[in-house]
N, C-alpha and C positions, 0 to 999 in steps of 0.2 A: 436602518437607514437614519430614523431621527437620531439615533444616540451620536454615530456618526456626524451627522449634520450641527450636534449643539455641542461636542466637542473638537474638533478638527476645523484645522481654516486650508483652505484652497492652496497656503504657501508649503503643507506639508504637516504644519507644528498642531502640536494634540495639546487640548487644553486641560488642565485636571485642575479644582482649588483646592487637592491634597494629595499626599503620595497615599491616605490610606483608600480615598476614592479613585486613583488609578488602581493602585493593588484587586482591588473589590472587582474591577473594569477587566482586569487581566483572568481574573480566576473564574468569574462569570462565563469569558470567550472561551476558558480552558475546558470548563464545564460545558459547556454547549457540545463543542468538539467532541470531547469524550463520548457525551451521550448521541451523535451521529455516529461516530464512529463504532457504537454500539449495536446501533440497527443497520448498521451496513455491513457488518460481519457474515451477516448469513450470504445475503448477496455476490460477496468478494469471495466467499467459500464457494460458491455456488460456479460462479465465474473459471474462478481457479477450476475446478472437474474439471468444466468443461473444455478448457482450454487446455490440461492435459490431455484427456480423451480423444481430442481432434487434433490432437499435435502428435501425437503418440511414434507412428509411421514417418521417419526420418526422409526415406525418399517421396513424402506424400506433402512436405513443407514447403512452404514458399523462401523461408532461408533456414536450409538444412544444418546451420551450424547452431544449436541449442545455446546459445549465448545470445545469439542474433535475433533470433523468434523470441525469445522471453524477452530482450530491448525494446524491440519494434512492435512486435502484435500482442503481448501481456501488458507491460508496462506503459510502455507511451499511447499504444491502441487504447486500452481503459484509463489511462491518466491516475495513474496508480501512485500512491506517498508512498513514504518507505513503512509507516503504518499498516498499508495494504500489503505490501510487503512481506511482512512481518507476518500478515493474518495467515498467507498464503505458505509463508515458511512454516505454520505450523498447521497445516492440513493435514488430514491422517488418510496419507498417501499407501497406505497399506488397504483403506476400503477400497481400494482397486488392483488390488491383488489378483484377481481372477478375470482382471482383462485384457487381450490376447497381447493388447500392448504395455504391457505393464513396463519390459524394457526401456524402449520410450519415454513412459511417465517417469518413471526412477531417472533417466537419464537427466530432464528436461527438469525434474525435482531439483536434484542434488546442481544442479548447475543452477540454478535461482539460489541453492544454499552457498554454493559458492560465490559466487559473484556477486550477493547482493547482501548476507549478511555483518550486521556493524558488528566489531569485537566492542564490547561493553565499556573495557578496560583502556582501550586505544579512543574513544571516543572521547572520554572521563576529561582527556589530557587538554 
């Protein structure tokens, strides 16, 4: 909040008395970021089960079409980045191999990979 307050004016405009003290300002935020985004991996992993596991059973969802449940109750229900995203694209959706809904979870997987992953190369552009 102070750093906020002694550089930023009310009209929008950010004050910096050099670009190498902006730069220092940006890589600081990035670093913070990161290191949140670090301890929140387990939690969003954690999340992720469990939100497969109780979605599992297609006639058991409040919107049966696995595009729609991972929009509404994954995504916008937890307020999920595409970082979160991202954590959850690589969950290892095979330690749940041996649960009776695996169908489900594989379905409800592979459709967050479709629908939600960025091509690297299409981004770059």
């Amino acid at each position: 909040m102070d750093d906020r307050n002694d550089t930023t004016h009310p009209n929008g405009n950010i004050f910096f008395s050099t670009q190498a003290a902006l730069d220092a300002k940006i890589s600081e935020i990035l670093r913070v970021v990161e290191e949140i985004q670090t301890h929140s991996r387990p939690i969003i992993e954690r999340c992720y089960r469990e939100f497969l596991i109780h979605s599992a059973d297609p006639e058991e969802r409040e919107y049966p079409d696995p595009a729609d449940k991972i929009r509404e109750v994954l995504i916008h229900g937890n307020y999920m980045s595409q970082r979160d995203i991202d954590i959850c694209l690589g969950f290892d959706v095979e330690s749940l191999k041996g649960h009776t809904g695996i169908n489900g979870i594989l379905e409800l997987h592979n459709t967050l990979a479709v629908e939600h992953r960025i091509d690297v190369q299409s981004s770059a552009v």
